[in-house]
N, C-alpha and C positions, 0 to 999 in steps of 0.2 A: 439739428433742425429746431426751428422757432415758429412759434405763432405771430405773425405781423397785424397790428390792427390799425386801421385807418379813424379819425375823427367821428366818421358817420359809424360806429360799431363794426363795419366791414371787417374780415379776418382772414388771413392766407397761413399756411403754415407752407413752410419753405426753408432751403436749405440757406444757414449765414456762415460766413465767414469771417474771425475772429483777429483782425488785423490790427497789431500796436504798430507797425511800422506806417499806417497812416492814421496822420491827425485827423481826419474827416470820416464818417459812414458815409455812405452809399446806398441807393437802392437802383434796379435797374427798369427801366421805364414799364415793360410787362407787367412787372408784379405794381407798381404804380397805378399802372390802371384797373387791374381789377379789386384793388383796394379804394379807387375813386380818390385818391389825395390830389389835395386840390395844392397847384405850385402857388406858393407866396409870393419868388418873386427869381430873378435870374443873374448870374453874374457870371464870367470868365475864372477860368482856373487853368491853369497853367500842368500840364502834364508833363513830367520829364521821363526819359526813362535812358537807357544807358546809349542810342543813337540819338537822340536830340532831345527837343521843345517842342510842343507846340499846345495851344489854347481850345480847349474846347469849352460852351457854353453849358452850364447845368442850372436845374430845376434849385431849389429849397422848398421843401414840405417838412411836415412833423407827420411823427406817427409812435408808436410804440409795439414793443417787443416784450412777449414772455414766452417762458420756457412750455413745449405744446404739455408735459406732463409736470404737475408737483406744484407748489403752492400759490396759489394766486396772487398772494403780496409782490410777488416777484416781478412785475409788471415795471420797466423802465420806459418812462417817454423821454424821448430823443425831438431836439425842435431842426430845423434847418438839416436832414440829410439830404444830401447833395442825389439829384437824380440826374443820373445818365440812361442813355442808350439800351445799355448792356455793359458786366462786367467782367465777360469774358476770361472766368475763371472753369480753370479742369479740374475738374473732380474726380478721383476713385475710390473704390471702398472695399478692397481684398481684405481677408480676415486675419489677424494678428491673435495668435496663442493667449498673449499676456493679456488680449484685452475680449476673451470671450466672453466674460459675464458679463459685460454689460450691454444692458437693451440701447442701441441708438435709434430713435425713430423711426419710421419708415415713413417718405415721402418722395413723391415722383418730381421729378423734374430736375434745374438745373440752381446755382448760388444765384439769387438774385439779391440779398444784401451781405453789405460790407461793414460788421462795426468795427470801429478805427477808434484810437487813443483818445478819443472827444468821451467814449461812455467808458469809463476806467472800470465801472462796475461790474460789466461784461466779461470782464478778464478777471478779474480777482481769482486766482485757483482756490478752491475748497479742497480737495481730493485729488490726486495726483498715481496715476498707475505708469510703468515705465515698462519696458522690456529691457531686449538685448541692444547694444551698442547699433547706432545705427540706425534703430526703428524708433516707429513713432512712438505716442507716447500719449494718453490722452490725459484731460483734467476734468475735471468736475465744475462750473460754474453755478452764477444764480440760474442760467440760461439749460444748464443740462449739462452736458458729455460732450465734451468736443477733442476729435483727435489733432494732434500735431506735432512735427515734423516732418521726416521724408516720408509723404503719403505713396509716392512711386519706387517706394527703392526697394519692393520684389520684380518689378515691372523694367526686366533692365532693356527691350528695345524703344523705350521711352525717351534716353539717356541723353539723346540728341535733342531733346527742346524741354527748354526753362520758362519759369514764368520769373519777372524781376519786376518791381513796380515801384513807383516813388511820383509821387505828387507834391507840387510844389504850390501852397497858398498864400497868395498877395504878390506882390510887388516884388520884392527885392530876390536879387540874384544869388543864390545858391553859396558860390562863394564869399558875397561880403555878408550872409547868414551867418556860416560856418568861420567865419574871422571875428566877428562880434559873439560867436558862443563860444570859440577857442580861447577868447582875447589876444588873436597874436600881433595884434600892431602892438602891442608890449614885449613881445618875444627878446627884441635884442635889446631893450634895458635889464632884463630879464636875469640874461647871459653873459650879459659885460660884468 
């Protein structure tokens, strides 16, 4: 859980989630508006997910994020998070042995932000508590305690739905991304 604050001193604390597999954060239009951020300006982004494409339109605001307990420095502004709709992430929170001492916030509601690979800082582990094979496992950030990996895997009638996500920003196609980061139009001089 994080404190979110908007330009005009506004504040939400709210549940985020800690995504390096997207390049972009997020927030979802709700917490948007009772933070009052005002959108700068709008573009197309390209959503992939493992059935197809397709484009949906988002916001750009700035805002910033600290951790709702512990030191104040710790305060990261974020310019251009992408606002959408909703981001339609599940949450659970059953209790794990290994990770009893520690306090994680208590806040109602559901994830309305997304920080993505853009705030590297967000992710940096400080502390790291693990359990047994399998379970999650949380870390310690500038942001607080955040647990991760398999959040549902005492929860086994769950088993039958996944969440996968992958967003695609700008222009170019997935594949000639991944052939320009591979370099394989080199492959077969490569090989010969």
């Amino acid at each position: 859980a994080v404190r979110v604050e908007g330009e005009n001193g506004s504040s939400l604390n709210t549940w985020a989630l800690l995504d390096t597999g997207s390049e972009e954060s997020f927030i979802a239009k709700p917490a948007a508006d009772i933070l009052h951020l005002k959108v700068k300006s709008f573009e197309s982004l390209a959503v992939c997910t493992l059935t197809g494409e397709s484009t949906v339109r988002v916001g750009k605001v700035d805002l910033a994020v600290l951790p709702m307990e512990g030191p104040e420095g710790a305060r990261i502004q974020i310019k251009d998070v992408k606002l959408v709709e909703n981001l339609n992430v599940n949450m659970s929170r059953p209790k794990w042995e290994h990770l009893n001492d520690i306090q994680f916030p208590e806040v109602d509601g559901e994830v309305t932000l997304l920080l993505g690979a853009n705030v590297p800082e967000a992710h940096i582990h400080e502390e790291v508590r693990v359990g047994r094979a399998r379970e999650p496992y949380a870390v310690r950030t500038l942001l607080g305690w955040a647990i991760m990996g398999p959040l549902n895997s005492n929860i086994t009638s769950q088993s039958d739905k996944i969440n996968v996500n992958f967003v695609k920003y700008g222009s170019e196609m997935l594949d000639q991304q991944m052939s320009q980061f591979l370099g394989l139009e080199n492959i077969d001089s490569i090989s010969s």
